[in-house]
Every structure is written in C-alpha cells, then in structure tokens.
MIRO-609200 format. One line per field, with one value per residue: residue in three letters; x, y, z of N, C-alpha, C in turn. Coordinates in steps of 0.1 Angstrom, whole numbers. Layout:
BEGIN
nutor <- c(ALA_...) $
n_c1 <- c(X_...) $
n_c2 <- c(Y_...) $
n_c3 <- c(Z_...) $
ca_c1 <- c(X_...) $
ca_c2 <- c(Y_...) $
ca_c3 <- c(Z_...) $
c_c1 <- c(X_...) $
c_c2 <- c(Y_...) $
c_c3 <- c(Z_...) $
REM end
This chain:
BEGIN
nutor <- c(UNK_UNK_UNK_UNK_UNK_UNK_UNK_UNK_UNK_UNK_UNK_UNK_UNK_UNK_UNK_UNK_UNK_UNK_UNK_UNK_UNK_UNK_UNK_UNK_UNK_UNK_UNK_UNK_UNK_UNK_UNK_UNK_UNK_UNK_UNK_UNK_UNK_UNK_UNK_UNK_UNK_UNK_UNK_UNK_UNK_UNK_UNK_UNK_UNK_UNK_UNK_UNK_UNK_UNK_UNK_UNK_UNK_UNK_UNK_UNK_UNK_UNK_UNK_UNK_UNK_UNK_UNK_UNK_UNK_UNK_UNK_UNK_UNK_UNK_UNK_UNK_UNK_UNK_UNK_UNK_UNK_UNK_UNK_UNK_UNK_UNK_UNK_UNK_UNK_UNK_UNK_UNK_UNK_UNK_UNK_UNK_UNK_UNK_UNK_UNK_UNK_UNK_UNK_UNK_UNK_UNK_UNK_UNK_UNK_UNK_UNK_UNK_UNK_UNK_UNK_UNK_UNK_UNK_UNK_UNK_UNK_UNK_UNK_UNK_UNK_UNK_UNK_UNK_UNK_UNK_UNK_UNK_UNK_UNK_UNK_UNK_UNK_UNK_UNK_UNK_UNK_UNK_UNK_UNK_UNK_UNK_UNK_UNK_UNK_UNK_UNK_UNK_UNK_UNK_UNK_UNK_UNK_UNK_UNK_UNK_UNK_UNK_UNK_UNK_UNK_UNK_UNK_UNK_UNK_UNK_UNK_UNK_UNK_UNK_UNK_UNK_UNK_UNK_UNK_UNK_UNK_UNK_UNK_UNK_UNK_UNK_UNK_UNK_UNK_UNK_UNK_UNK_UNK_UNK_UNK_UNK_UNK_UNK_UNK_UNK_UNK_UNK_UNK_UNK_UNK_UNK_UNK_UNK_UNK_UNK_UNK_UNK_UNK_UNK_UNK_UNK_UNK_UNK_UNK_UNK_UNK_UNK_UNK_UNK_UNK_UNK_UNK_UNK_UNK_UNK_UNK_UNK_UNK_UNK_UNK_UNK_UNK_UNK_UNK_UNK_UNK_UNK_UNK_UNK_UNK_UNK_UNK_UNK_UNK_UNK_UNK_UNK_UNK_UNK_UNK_UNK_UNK_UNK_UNK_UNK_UNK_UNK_UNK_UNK_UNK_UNK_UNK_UNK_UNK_UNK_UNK_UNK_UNK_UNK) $
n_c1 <- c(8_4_13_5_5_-22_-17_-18_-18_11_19_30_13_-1_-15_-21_-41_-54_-69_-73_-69_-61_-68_-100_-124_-162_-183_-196_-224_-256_-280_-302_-285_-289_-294_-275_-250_-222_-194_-170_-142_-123_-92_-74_-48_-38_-19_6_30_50_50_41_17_-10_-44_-63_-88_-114_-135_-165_-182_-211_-227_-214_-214_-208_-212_-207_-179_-149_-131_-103_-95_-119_-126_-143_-173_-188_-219_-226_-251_-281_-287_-259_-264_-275_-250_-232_-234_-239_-214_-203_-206_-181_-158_-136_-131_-131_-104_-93_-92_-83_-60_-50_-34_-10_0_-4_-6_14_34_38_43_71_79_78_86_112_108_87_79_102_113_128_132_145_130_129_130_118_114_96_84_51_34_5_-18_-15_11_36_44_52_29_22_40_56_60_75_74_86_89_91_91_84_48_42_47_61_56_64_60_81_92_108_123_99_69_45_15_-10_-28_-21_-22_-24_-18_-37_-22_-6_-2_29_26_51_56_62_58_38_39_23_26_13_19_2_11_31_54_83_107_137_129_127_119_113_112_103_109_97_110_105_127_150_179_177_160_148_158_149_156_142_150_132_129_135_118_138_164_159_157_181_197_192_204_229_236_231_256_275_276_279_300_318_316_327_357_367_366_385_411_411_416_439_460_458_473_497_506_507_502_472_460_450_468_495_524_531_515_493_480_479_466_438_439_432_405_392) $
n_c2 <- c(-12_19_51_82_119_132_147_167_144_142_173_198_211_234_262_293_305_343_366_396_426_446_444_465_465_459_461_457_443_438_447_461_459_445_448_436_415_398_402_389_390_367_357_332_319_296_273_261_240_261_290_285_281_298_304_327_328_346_354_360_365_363_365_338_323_317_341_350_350_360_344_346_327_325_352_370_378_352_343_328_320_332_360_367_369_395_411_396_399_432_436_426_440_462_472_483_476_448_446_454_432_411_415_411_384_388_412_406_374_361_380_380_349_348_363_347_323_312_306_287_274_265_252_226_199_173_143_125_87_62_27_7_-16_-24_-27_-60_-78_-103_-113_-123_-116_-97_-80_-58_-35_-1_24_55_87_120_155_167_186_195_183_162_124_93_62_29_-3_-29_-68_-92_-83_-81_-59_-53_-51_-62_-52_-28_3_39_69_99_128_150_180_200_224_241_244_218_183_150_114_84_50_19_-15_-41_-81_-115_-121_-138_-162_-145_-130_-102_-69_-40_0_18_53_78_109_148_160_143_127_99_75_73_39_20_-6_-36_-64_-101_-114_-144_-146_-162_-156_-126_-125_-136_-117_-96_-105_-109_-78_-73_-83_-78_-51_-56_-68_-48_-32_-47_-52_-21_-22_-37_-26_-4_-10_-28_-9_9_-9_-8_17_16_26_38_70_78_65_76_86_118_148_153_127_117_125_124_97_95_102_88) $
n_c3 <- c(0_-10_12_0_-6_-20_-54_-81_-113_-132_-130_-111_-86_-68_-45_-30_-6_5_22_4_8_-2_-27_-45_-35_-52_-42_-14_-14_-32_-26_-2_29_58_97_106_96_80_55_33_16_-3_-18_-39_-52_-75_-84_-113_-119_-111_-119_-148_-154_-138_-121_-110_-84_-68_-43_-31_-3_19_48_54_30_-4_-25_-48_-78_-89_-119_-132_-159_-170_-167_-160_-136_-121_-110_-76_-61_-61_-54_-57_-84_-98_-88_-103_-129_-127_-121_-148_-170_-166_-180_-166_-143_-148_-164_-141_-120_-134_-141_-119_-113_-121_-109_-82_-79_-92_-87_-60_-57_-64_-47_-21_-29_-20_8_11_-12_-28_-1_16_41_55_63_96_103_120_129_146_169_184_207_214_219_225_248_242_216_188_166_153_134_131_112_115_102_103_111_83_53_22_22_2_4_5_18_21_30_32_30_34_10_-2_-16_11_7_24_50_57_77_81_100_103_78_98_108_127_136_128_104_94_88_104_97_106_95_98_98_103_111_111_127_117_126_112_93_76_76_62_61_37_24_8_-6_-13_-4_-6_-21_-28_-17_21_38_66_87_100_123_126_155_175_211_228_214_219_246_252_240_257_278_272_269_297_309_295_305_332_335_325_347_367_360_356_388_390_383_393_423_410_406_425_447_437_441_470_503_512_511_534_551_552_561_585_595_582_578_598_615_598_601_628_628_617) $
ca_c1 <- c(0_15_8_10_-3_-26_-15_-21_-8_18_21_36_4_-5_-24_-20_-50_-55_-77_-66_-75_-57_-81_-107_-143_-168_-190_-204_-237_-266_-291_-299_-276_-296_-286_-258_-243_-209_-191_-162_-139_-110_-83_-71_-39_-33_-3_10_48_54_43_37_2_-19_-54_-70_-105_-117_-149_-175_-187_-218_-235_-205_-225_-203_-229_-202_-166_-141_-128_-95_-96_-128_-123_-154_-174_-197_-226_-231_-263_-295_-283_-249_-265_-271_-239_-221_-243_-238_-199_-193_-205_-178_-146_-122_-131_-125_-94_-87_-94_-76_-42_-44_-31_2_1_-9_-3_27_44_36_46_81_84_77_90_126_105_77_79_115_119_128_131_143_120_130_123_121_109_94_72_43_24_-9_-27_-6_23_47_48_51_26_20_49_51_68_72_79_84_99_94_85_65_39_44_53_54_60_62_66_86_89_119_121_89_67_35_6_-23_-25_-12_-24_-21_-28_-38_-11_-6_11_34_29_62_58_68_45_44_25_24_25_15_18_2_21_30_67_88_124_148_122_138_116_120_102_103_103_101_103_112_139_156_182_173_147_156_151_150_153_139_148_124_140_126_120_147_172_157_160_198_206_193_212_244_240_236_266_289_279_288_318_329_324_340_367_369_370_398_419_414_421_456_466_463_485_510_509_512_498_460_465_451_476_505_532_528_507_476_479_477_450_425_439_424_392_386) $
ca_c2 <- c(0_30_63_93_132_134_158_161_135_147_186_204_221_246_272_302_315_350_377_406_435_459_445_469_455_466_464_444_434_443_445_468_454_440_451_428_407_388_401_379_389_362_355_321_317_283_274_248_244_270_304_281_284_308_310_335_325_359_350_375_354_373_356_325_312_322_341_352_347_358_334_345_317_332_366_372_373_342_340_310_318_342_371_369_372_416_417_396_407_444_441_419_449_474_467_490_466_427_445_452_418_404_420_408_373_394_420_395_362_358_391_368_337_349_371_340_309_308_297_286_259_254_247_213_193_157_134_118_78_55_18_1_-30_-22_-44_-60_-84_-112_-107_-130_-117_-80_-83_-46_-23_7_32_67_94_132_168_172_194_200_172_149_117_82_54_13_-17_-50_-86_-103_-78_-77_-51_-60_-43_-61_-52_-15_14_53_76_111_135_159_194_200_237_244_242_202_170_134_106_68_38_6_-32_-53_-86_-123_-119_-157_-159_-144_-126_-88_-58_-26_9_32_67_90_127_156_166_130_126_83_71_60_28_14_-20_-42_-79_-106_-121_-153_-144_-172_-152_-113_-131_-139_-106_-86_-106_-101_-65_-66_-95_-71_-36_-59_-69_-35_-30_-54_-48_-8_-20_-47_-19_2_-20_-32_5_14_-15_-2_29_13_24_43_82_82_58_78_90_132_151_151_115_109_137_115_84_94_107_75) $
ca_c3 <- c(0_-8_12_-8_-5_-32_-59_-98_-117_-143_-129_-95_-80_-55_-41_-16_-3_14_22_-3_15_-9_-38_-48_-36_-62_-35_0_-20_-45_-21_12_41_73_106_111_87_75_46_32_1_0_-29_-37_-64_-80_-93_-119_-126_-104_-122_-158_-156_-126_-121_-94_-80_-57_-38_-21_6_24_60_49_21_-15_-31_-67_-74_-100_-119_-140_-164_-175_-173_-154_-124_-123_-97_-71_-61_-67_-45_-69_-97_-97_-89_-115_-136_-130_-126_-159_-178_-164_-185_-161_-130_-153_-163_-132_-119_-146_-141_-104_-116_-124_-97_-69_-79_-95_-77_-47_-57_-66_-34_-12_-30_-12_17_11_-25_-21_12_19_51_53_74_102_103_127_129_163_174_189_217_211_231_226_254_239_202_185_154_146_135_135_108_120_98_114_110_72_46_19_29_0_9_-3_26_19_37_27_45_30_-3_-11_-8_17_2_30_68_62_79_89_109_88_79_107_108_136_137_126_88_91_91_106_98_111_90_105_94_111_99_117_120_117_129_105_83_73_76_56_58_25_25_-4_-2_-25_-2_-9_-35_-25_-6_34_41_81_88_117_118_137_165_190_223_235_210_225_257_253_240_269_291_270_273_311_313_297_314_345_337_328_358_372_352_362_401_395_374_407_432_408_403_439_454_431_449_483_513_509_515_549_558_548_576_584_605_577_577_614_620_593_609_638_629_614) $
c_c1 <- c(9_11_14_-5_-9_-19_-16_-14_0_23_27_22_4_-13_-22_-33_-51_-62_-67_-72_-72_-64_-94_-118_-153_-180_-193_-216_-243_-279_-290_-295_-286_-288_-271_-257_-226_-205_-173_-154_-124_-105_-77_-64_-38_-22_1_23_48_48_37_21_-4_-30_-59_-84_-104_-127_-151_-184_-198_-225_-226_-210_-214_-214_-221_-187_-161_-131_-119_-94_-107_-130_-134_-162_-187_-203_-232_-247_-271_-291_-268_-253_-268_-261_-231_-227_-240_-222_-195_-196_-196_-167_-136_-123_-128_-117_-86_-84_-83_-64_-40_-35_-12_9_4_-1_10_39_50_47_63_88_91_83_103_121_95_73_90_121_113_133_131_137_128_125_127_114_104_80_62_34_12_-9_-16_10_39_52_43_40_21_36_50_65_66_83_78_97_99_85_92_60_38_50_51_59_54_67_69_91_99_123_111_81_50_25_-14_-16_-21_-25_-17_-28_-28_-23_-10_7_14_30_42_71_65_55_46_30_30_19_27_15_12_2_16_46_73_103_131_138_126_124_118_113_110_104_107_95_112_124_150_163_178_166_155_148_155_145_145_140_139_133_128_131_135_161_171_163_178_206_204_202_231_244_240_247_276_286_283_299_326_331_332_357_370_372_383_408_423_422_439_463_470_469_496_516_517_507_485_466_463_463_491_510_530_516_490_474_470_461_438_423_430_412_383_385) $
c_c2 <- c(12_45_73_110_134_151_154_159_145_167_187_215_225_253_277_308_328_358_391_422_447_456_460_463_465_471_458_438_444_449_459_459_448_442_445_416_401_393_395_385_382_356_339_318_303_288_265_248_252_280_299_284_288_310_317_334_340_358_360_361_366_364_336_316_323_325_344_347_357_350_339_335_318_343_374_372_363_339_326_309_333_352_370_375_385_414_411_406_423_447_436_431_466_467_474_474_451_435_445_441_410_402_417_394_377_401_414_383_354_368_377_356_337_359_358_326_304_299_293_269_254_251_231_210_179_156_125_104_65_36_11_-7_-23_-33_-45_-71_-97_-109_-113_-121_-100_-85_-72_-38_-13_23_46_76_112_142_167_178_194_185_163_142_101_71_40_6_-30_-54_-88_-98_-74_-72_-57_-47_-47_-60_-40_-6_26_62_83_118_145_172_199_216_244_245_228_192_157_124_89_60_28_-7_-37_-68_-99_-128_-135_-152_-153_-132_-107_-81_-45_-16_19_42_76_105_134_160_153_126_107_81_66_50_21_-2_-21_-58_-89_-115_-133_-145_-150_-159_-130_-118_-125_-127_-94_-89_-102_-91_-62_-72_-82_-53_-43_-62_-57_-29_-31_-55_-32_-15_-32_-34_-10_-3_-25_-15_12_3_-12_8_28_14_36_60_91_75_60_88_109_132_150_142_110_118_128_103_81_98_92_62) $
c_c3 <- c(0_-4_5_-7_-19_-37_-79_-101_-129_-139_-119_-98_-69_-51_-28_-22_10_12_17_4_6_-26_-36_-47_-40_-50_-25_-5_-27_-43_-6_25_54_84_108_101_82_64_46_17_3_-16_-27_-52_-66_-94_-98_-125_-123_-114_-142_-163_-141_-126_-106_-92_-67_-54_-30_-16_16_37_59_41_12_-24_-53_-64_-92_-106_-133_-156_-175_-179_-168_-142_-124_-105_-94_-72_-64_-60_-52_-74_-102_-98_-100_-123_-143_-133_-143_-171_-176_-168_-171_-148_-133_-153_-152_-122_-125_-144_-125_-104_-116_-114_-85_-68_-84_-90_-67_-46_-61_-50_-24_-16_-24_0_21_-4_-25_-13_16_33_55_64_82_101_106_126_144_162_184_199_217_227_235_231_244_225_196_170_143_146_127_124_110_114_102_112_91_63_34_23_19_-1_9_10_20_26_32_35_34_12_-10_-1_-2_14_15_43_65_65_80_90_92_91_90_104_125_141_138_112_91_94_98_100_98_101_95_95_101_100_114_118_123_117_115_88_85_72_71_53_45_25_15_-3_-9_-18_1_-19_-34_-15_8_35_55_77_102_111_132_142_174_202_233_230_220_239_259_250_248_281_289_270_285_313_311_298_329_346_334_343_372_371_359_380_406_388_385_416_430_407_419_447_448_436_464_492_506_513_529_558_555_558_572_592_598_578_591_615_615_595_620_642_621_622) $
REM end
C-alpha cells in the first residue's frame, strides 16, 4: 500500500490563499444590508509548474454562504447563487473593473509567488524515520509495527513496507497527515504482519527533499534469542564493571599504602578521625 499526498498527476500544483484586502471591492452586495451581517472577500492563487500556468478565483462570501466569485480563467465574475447574480451581472458589464481583476493574476499572484517561494515551495526538510514493534494483546509476540515518519516538509510523501524484499501491500495502515505547527509533518504507517524468525523488515520513504529514498530495517527475532541478547548486554555492562574495580584496586596497590595511611601530620589527623 503506498501512502502518498494526493497531488495532480503529471504537474507540480499549488495554491495560496489569502484575504486581499488591498483588492478593490466593487462592492459588500446588490441588495440593502440588514442590521448585522458577514461580509467575506477572499483570494485564492493556484499554481502549476510553479508560475507556468496561474489562475486567481476571488470570492465574495456574504452571511458564509459564496454568493459570486471571479474566476481568471474566465475573465469574469460568475454568480453562485440568486443574490450573486445583480452583482455579476452588474460588474461583468464594467470593463475597467474585469481588467482590473484580470491583471491581479500578475500583480498578486505571480508578484507573490516569486516574493515567497525561497521559503515557502522550495523549502525542503528531510524526514525523520524511525521503525518500532508495537504491543498487542498477545504478550509473547510484536505483530503490529510501526513506521514513523516526522519533522518534514513539503507534505508529499510516499511510505512502503517490505517482509523479506517484497513489498506488503495487506495489513497497512495510517494515521492522517498531521502538521506540527512548525511548517513540518508526521505521519504513522502501520503493518500489522505475523513476524517468523529471520524474516527482514524494511520501511520506505520518499520525499522531494531526498536525492534516495531511506530505508530502516527491523529484523524478527525469538524471544529465546531477545532473551539472550538482553542478558548479553547486562553480562557485559557488568563486567565493565567489574573490570573498572579490578583496574582500581591493581593500580592502587601499586601505589602502596592508601592516603590516609600515609606517615605526616595530615595522615595521622584522618587516621584518627577515622
């Protein structure tokens, strides 16, 4: 199974949206106003191949319902609903205001998109990625694990899991993508699997800020063999330091007598306070 951030096939797409405040609004509505009300005018650039192709969508949003929009592409303002329609209506017959519209794709959108792209389209961020067993019900035996990818950016991102080479397409999950609030993302890919002594584990990860994909191992181990290698790692943190207190012990008979037990008045003084 292969996660991946949807995005269109064959292009590099995008879109920043923001509230244009230094747009010209033709108007708040078509209609007389009601005491209190919501008006909304928000900009929204799309982007393909970076500045190759631009369209600007500008919506007038009134009570949070989209009642028109302008739609670059068109060249026009095209109404959603029945309280739109005055207003396209009345603006699509005022040439100075489409051109003005028009030339915001230039002004706006591709200004923009050149101001901000240093850190914003090509900022990259390799991913962190880790591999770990997870515990289910069954004490004895790990049978979900657990690929964890984290800290990167832009958010597409391709993760796979293979058992002995090949790649395991049933049993995968993950979480959703998450944003850190730090411009970076994570997101969890699970297996759940049936692991057999000696069988190799390998997580995938592809990301644009990757000249080669990483790939983490994990190999399945028996208990008898886990077993045996927790005890060789306490066997020989004890013999070091067993080792460290025989290295003492031969270093200071070499010396001779301990340093309270050495002739002089500081000697005798700690001699006798002990």
């Amino acid at each position: 199974m292969r996660v991946t951030v949807p995005r269109n096939p064959g292009t590099v797409a995008g879109v920043v949206m923001a509230v244009f405040l230094v747009l010209r609004i033709p108007g708040a509505h078509c209609r007389d106003a009601p005491k209190n009300f919501v008006y909304q005018f928000k900009g929204m650039c799309y982007f393909t191949n970076g500045t190759e192709r631009v369209r600007l969508v500008a919506r007038q949003i009134y009570n949070k319902e989209e009642i028109l929009h302008f739609d670059s592409d068109l060249g026009k303002f095209v109404a959603v609903t029945e309280l739109g329609q005055v207003c396209a209506e009345t603006w699509n017959t005022q040439k100075d205001l489409l051109a003005e519209f028009r030339a915001y794709v230039e002004t706006l959108c591709r200004h923009n998109y050149k101001e901000t792209a240093s850190f914003t389209v090509q900022r990259r961020v390799e991913p962190t990625v880790t591999v770990s067993p997870a515990s289910t019900e069954d004490p004895n035996h790990h049978n979900l694990l657990v690929c964890s990818v984290t800290n990167f950016y832009p958010r597409q991102v391709k993760v796979k899991w293979f058992r002995n080479q090949q790649e395991e397409t049933a049993g995968v999950g993950f979480t959703p993508l998450t944003q850190n609030g730090d411009w970076t993302y994570q997101i969890h890919v699970m297996l759940e699997t049936k692991p057999q002594l000696g069988d190799v584990y390998v997580c995938r990860v592809d990301h644009p800020s990757l000249q080669s994909p990483i790939t983490v191992e994990w190999r399945a181990q028996s208990e008898s063999a886990q077993s045996k290698t927790r005890s060789g790692i306490g066997g020989f943190v004890l013999g070091l330091i067993f080792l460290g207190v025989g290295l003492f012990v031969h270093f200071w008979d070499k010396r001779g007598k301990a340093p309270w037990e050495k002739k002089g008045k500081a000697g005798a003084g700690l001699k006798s306070l002990c």
